[in-house]
C-alpha positions in Angstrom: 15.4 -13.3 32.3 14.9 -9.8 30.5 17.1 -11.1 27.9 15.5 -13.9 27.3 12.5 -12.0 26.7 13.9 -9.5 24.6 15.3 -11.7 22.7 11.7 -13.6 22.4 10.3 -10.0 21.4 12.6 -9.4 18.4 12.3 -12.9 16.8 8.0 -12.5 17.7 8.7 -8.9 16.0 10.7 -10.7 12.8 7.6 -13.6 12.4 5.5 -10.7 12.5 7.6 -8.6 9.8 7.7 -11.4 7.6 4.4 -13.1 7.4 2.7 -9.7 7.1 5.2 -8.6 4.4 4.2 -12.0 2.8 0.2 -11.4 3.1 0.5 -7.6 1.8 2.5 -9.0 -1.1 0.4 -11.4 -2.6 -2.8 -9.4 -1.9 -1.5 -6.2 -3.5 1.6 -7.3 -5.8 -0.2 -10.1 -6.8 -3.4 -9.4 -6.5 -4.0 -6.1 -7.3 -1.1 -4.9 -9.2 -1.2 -8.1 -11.3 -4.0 -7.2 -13.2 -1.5 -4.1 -15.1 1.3 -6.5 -15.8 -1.0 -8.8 -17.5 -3.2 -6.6 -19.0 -2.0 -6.9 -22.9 -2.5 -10.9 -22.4 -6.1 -9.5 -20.7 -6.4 -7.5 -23.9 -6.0 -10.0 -26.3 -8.0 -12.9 -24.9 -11.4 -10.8 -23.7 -11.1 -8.1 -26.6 -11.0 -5.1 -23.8 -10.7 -1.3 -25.2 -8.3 1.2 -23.4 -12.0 2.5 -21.8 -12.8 -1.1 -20.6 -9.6 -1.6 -18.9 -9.5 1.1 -16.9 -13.7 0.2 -15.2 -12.3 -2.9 -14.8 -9.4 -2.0 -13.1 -11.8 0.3 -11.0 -14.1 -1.7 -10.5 -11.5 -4.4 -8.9 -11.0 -1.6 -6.0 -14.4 -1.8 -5.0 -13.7 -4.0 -2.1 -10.5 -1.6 -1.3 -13.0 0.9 -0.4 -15.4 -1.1 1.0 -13.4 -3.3 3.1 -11.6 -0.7 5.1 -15.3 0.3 6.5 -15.9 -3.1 7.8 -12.2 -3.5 9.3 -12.7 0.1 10.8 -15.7 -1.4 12.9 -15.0 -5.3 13.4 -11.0 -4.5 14.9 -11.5 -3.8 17.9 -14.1 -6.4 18.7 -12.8 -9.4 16.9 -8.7 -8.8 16.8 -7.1 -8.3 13.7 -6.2 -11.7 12.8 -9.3 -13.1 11.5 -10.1 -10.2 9.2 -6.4 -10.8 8.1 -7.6 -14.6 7.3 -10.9 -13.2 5.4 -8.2 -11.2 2.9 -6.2 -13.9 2.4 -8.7 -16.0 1.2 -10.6 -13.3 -0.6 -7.1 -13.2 -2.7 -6.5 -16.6 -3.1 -10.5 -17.1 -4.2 -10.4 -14.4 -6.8 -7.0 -14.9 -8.4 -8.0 -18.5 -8.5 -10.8 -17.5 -10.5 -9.0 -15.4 -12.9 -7.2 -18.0 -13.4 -10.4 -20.3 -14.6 -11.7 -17.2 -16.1 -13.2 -18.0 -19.8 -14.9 -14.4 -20.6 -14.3 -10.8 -19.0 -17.5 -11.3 -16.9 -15.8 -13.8 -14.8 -12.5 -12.0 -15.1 -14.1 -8.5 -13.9 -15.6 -10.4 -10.3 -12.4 -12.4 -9.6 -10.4 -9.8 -9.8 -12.9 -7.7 -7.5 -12.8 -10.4 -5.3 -8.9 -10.7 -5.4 -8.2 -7.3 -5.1 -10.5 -7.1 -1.8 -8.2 -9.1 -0.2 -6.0 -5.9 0.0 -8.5 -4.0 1.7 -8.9 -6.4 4.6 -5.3 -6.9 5.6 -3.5 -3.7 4.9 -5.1 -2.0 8.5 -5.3 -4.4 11.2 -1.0 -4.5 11.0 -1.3 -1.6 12.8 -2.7 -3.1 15.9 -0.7 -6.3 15.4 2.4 -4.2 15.6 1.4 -2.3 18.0 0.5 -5.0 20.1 3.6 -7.7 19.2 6.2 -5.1 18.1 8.0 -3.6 20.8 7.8 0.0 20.3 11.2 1.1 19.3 11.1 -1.4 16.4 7.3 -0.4 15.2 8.2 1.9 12.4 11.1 -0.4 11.0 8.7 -3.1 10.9 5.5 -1.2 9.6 8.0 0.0 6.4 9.2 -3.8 5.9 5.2 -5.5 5.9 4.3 -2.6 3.3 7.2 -3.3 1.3 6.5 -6.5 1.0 4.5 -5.5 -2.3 7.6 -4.5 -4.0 9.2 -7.9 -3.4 6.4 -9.3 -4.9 5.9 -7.5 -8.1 9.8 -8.2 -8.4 8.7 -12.0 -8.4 5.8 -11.1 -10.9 7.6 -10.1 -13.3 9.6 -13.5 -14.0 6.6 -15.0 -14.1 5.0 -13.0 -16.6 7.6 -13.6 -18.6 7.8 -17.5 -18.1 4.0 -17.3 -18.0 3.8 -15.5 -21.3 0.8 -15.6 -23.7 -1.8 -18.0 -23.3 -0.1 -19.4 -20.2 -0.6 -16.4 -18.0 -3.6 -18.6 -15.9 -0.1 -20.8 -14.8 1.3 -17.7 -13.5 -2.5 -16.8 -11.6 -3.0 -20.1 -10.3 0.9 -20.0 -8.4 -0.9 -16.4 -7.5 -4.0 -18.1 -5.5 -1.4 -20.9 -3.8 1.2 -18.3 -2.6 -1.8 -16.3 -1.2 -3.0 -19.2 0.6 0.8 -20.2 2.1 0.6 -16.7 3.2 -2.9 -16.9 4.9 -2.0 -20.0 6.7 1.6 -18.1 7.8 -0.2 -15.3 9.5 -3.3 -17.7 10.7 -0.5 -19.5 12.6 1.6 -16.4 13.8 -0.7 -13.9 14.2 -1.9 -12.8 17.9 -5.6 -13.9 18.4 -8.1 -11.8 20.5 -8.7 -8.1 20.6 -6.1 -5.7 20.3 -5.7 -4.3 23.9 -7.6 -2.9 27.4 -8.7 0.4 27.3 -6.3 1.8 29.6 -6.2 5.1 31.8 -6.8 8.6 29.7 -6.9 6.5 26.4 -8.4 8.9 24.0 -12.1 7.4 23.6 -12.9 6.4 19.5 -15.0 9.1 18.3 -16.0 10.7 14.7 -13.8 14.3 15.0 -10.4 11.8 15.7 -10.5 11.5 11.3 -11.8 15.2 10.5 -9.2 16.7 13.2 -6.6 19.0 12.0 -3.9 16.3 12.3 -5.8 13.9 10.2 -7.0 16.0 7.1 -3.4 16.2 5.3 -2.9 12.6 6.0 -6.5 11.6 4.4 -6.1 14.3 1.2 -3.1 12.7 0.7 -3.8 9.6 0.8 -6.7 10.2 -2.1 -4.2 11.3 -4.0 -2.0 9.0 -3.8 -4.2 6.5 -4.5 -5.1 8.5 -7.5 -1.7 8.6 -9.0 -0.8 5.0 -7.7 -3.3 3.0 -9.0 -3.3 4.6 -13.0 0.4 3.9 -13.1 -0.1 0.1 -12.2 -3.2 -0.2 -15.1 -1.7 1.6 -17.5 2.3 1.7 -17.1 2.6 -1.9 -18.9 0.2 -1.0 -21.6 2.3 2.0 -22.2 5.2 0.3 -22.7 4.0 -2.8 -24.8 3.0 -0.2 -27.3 6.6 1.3 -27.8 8.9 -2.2 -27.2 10.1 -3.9 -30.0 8.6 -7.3 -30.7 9.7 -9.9 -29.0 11.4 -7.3 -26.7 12.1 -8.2 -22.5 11.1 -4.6 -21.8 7.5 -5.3 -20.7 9.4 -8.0 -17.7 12.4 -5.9 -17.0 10.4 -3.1 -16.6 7.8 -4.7 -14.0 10.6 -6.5 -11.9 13.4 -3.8 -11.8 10.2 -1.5 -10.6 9.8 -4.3 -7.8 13.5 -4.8 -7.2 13.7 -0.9 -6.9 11.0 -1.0 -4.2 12.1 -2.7 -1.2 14.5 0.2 -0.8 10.9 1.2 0.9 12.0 -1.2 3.3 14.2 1.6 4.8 11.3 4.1 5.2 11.1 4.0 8.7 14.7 4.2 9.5 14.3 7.7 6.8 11.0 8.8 8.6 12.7 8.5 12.3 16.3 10.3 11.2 14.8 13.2 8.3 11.0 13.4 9.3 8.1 12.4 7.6 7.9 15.9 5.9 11.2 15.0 4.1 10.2 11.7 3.1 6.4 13.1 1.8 8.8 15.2 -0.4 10.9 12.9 -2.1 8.1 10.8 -2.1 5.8 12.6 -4.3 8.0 14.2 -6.2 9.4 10.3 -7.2 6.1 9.7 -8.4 5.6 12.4 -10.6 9.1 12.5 -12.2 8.3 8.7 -12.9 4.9 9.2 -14.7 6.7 11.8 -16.6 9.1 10.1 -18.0 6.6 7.2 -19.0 5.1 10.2 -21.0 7.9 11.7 -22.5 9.9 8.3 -23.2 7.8 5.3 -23.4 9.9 3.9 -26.1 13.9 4.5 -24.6 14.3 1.6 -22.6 16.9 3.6 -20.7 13.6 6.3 -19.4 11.2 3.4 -19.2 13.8 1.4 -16.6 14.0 5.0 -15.0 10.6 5.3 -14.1 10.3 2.3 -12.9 13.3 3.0 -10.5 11.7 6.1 -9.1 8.3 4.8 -9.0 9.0 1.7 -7.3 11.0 3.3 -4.8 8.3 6.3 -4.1 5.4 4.1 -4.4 6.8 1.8 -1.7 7.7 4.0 0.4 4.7 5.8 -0.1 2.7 3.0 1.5 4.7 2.5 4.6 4.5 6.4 4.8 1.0 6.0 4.8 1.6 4.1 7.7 4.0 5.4 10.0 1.9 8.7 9.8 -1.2 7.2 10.3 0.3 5.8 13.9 1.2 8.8 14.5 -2.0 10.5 14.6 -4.1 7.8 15.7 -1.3 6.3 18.5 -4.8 5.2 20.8 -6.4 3.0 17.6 -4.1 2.3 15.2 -6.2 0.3 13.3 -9.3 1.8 13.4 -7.4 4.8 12.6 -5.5 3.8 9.7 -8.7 2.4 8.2 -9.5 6.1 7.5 -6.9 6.5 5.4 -6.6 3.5 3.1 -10.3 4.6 3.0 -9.3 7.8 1.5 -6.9 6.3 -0.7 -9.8 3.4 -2.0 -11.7 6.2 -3.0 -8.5 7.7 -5.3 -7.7 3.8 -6.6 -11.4 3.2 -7.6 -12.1 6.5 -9.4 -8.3 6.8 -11.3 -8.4 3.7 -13.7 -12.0 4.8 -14.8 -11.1 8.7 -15.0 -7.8 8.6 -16.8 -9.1 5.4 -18.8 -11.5 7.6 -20.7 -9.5 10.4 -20.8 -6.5 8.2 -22.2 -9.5 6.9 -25.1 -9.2 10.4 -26.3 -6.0 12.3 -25.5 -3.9 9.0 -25.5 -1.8 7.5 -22.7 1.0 10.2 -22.7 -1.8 12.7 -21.9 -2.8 10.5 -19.5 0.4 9.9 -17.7 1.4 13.8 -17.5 -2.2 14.3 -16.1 -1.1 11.6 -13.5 1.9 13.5 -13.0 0.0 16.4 -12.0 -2.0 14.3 -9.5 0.9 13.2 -7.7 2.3 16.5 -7.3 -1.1 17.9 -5.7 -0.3 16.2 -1.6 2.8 18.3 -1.7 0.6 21.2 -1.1 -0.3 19.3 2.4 2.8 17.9 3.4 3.0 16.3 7.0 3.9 18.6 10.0 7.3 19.6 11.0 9.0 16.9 13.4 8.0 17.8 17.1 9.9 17.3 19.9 10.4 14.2 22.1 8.4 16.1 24.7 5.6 17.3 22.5 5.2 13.9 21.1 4.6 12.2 24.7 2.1 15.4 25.6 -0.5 14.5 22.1 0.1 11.1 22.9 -1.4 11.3 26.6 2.0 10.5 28.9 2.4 12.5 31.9 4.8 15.1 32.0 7.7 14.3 34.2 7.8 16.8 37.3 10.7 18.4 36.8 9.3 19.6 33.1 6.7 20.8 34.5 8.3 23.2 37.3 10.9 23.7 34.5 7.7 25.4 32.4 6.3 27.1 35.6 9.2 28.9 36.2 9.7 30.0 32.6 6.3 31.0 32.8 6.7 33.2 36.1 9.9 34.1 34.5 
């Protein structure tokens, strides 16, 4: 009989891992991230400047930052899955209106719509996992659902190149349907109800859990993340159409082998639980910034542009499922609720980089830009994670009970 049900728990856990990798791929690799792979077709067809481009792609992450708010409060009355559902549709009603679009007003509120999608979804996995994941397989899965961006951009970038020219509304519309496969996927698979009983010595919700000590370098560098992240996906593509060669696959190869490059994020838990998150924050921020330098520095060698894509799509990945293994971390007792803080944080940094280094790029150019970027990403390495704790010290923060023995072993060290 146990084996039965363990065996019912891992397949539960591996619907789970894949309908959520399939939701958090079309509303961020499609979605979102779209928007830069398509931008020179954007260019052409709505007559944007380099200034216009990056409010637009600002003003799509207004519903990033607003939507976290409203998960943060609806979770834990409501259950994750429907606001799951709401993002799915938001994504597959706004690309479907890019898709129609016919000037940049219409264009500007689907892709607001679209990319709001990705603020609804991202959070409530943290309470579906934690409630349908069995809790030796919770990180492994949390780093395969946020990688499931980098499969999709991998897909994208095909497309864009089948898709090219005027037919990039083909490649928006097969956008909208995948996001609605994927929101009838987690619709069906999804656990409904709240997320769980309150449950003796849970930590009650209050405001100090997101300004504690714990939670600050997680929120800062989230911001910055966000920051760094979201001028490399306006901009990167741009950057590179400039420098290719006409007629050149650069522009595809460049977005797909970024993609292909990030499901290696896939294996961020599995590098979080042997190394530490401290090790990972490392490599992953110093990824990013090596990759917006070499955009910078190279933008025309094919052999430095495929490099950055490399690095970045293997930090940014693995950035995001970062993001979340640490967030569980600190907030163990709400998950969600807790990890709505953070993409918060990093809504803020998405909405304010496109428009900042947009302007900045109108005068100092796009390399400027991209070593300024470089900069950014460096910055959350002044706040890295804390140093891994010990199996004891993590069951103490997280409210177990101290076996007996541990604690006579500590009163006679004590009296020692």
């Amino acid at each position: 009989m146990q084996q039965v049900q363990q065996a019912q728990q891992v397949r539960q856990a591996w619907r789970v891992g894949l309908v959520g990798a399939a939701m958090i791929g079309v509303t961020f690799g499609f979605a979102r991230y779209g928007y830069g792979l398509f931008l020179p077709e954007f260019r052409r067809e709505f007559g944007l400047s380099v200034a216009q481009v990056g409010l637009i792609g600002s003003a799509a992450c207004v519903g990033y930052v607003v939507g976290p708010l409203v998960v943060g409060v609806l979770v834990a009355r409501i259950g994750p899955r429907p606001l799951v559902v709401v993002g799915g549709i938001c994504a597959t009603v706004g690309m479907a209106a890019v898709a129609a679009a016919r000037d940049s007003v219409t264009l500007t509120v689907g892709l607001i719509v679209a990319g709001a999608g990705s603020g609804w979804v991202w959070a409530p996995y943290s309470d579906v996992v934690d409630r349908a994941v069995p809790a030796g397989s919770r990180d492994r899965v949390m780093g395969a659902i946020a990688t499931g961006t980098a499969f999709a951009v991998a897909l994208a970038g095909p497309m864009a190149l089948l898709a090219g020219g005027a037919a990039w509304r083909y490649a928006w519309s097969g956008f909208a349907v995948a996001a609605l496969a994927a929101t009838v996927g987690n619709l069906l698979v999804l656990p409904g109800g709240t997320h769980r009983t309150p449950v003796s010595g849970q930590v009650p919700l209050r405001i100090g859990l997101f300004i504690s000590r714990a939670a600050l370098p997680l929120h800062f560098t989230a911001l910055f993340y966000g920051l760094s992240g979201a001028v490399y996906w306006s901009f990167a593509v741009e950057t590179v159409t400039r420098h290719a060669p006409a007629g050149a696959l650069t522009v595809p190869l460049f977005w797909t082998t970024m993609g292909l490059s990030g499901t290696a994020g896939v294996l961020t838990g599995w590098f979080v639980g042997r190394y530490g998150l401290r090790r990972a924050h490392t490599v992953v921020f110093t990824g990013i910034a090596a990759a917006a330098v070499l955009l910078a520095a190279a933008p025309g060698h094919t052999a430095g542009v495929l490099l950055s894509a490399v690095l970045y799509g293997c930090a940014f990945m693995a950035g995001s499922a970062l993001l979340a293994v640490w967030s569980y971390q600190v907030f163990p007792e709400h998950p969600s609720t807790g990890f709505t803080a953070a993409v918060f944080f990093l809504g803020i940094g998405t909405f304010t980089g496109p428009a900042l280094l947009g302007l900045f790029a109108e005068r100092y150019g796009l390399g400027a830009a991209f070593l300024l970027t470089a900069a950014v990403a460096a910055v959350p390495l002044l706040a890295p994670p804390p140093r891994r704790r010990s199996a004891r010290e993590v069951r103490v923060a997280a409210g177990e009970r101290v076996v007996a023995d541990e604690v006579v072993a500590d009163k006679a060290s004590i009296s020692g």
